[in-house]
C-alpha positions as CSV (number, residue, x, y, z in Angstrom):
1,X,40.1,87.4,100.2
2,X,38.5,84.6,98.2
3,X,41.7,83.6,96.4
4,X,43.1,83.6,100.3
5,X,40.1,81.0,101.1
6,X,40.7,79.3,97.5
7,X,44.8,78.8,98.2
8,X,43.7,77.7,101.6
9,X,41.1,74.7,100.6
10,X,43.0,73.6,97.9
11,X,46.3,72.8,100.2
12,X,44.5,71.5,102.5
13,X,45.6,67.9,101.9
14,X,48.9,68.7,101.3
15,X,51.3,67.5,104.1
16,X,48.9,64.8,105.1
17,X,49.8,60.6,105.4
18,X,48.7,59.0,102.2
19,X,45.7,56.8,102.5
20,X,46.7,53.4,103.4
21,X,46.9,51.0,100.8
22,X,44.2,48.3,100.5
23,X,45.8,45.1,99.4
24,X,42.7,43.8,98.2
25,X,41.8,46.8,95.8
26,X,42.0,45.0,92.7
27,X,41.1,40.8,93.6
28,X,43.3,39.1,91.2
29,X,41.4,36.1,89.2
30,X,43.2,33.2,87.6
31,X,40.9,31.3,85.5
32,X,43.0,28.2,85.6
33,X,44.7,26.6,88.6
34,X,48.1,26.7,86.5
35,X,48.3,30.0,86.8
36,X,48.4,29.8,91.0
37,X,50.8,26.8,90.9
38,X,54.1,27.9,91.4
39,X,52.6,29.6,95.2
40,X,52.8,25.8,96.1
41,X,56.3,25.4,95.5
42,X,57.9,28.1,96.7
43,X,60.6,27.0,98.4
44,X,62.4,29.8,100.3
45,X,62.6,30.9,103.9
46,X,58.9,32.4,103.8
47,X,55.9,30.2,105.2
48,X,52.7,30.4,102.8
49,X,49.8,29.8,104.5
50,X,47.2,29.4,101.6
51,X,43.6,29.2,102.6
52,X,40.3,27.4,100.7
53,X,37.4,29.3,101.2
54,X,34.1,31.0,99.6
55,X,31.9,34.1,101.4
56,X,29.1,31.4,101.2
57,X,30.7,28.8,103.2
58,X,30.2,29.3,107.0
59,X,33.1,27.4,108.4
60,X,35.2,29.2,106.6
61,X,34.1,32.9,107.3
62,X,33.9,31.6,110.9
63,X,37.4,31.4,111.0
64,X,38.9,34.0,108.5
65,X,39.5,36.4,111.8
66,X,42.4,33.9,112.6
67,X,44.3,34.2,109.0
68,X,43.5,38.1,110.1
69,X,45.0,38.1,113.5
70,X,47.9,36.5,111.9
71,X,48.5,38.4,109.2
72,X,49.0,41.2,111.5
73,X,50.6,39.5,114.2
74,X,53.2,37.7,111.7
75,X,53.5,40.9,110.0
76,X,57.0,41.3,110.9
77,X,57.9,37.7,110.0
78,X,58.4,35.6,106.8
79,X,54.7,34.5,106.8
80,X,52.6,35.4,103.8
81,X,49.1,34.7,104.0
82,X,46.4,34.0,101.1
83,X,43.0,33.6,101.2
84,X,42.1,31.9,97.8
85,X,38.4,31.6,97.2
86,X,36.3,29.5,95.1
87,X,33.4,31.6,95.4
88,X,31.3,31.2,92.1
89,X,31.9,33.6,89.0
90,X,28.5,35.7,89.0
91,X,29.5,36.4,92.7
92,X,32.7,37.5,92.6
93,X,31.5,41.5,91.7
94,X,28.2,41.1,93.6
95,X,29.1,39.2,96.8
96,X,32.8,38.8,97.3
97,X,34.6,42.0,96.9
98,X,31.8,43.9,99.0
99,X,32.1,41.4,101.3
100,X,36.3,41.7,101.8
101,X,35.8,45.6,101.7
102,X,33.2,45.6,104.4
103,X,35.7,43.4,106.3
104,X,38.7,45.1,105.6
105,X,40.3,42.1,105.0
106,X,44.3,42.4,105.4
107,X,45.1,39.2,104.1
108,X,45.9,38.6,100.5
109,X,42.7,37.5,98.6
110,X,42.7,35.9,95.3
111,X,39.9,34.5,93.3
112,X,40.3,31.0,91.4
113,X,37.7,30.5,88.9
114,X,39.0,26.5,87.5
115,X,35.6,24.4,87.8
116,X,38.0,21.7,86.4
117,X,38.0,20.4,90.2
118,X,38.8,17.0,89.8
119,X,42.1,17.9,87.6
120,X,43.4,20.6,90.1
121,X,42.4,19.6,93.9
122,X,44.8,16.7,94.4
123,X,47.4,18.7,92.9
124,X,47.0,21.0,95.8
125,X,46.8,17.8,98.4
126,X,45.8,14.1,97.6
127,X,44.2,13.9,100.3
128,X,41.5,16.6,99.8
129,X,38.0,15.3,98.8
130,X,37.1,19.2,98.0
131,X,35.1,20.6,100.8
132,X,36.1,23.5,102.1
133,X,37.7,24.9,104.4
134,X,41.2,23.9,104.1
135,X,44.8,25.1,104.7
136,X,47.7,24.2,102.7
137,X,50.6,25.5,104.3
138,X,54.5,25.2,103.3
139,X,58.0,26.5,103.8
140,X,61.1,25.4,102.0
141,X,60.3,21.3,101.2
142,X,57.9,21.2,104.1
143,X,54.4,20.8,103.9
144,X,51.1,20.4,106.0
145,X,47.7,20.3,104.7
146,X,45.2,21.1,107.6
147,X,41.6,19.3,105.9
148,X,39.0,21.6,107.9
149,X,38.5,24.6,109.8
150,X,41.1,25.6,112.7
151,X,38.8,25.5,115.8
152,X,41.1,28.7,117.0
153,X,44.0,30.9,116.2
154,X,46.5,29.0,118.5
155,X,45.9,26.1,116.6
156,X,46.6,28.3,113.0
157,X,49.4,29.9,115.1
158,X,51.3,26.7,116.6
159,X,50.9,24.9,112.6
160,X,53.0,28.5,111.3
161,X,55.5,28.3,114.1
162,X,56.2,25.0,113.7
163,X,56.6,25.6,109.9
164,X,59.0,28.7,110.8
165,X,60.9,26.8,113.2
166,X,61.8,23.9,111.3
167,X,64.3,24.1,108.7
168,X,63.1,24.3,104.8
């Protein structure tokens, strides 16, 4: 009888969906901007919608539940979406990854640690001054660099499917 109960218990798990996958499980962190360079010149038929932002910067939690929405809603689409955030080093363990795990952030989050600002921000636009948030955004040879936050998800929405409707 026990060995019935034991046979039962351990199989109970067999047969079931895996767990899903949580892209954010293991944060990537590039130490230099270098390393996250080539994202910015990808030039294919996918639309990479790149996002400045830290967990202590209001603006820009305010509106990570648009990059959400359209992960999802783009999921089916050439749109990939990454949330890049400058929040500070002794953070990162502490603060950031409890923060995209209580979240359950979809998006793609990466961690850029460079303080070397002044070298690396007008790579990523010359127009950027450095406050945060902002949106670089490109497919094929077209660009758009949006300098704050999107005051809603039709206005991140209508700057993806423009980018998608145009021609690379």
């Amino acid at each position: 009888m026990w060995a019935a109960a034991l046979w039962l218990v351990a199989g109970c798990g067999q047969g079931q969906a895996p767990a899903p996958v949580d892209p954010n499980e293991h944060i990537p962190r590039y130490q230099r901007f270098d390393e996250l360079a080539p994202l910015f010149s990808l030039a294919n038929d996918t639309a990479y919608v790149i996002n400045f932002w830290a967990t202590w910067c209001k603006p820009c939690v305010a509106e990570l539940p648009y990059f959400e929405r359209l992960t999802v809603e783009f999921a089916e689409r050439p749109v990939r979406v990454v949330l890049v955030s400058l929040d500070f080093p002794d953070q990162i363990e502490s603060k950031l990854i409890s923060f995209v795990r209580a979240r359950q952030l979809r998006s793609e989050v990466v961690v850029l640690l460079d303080e070397r600002f002044n070298d690396w921000i007008p790579r990523v636009d010359a127009s950027w001054g450095g406050a945060i948030p902002v949106t670089h955004a490109h497919r094929g040879m077209r660009k758009v660099f949006h300098p704050r936050a999107f005051r809603s998800y039709d206005e991140l929405r209508r700057l993806v499917e423009g980018l998608l409707r145009e021609e690379g």
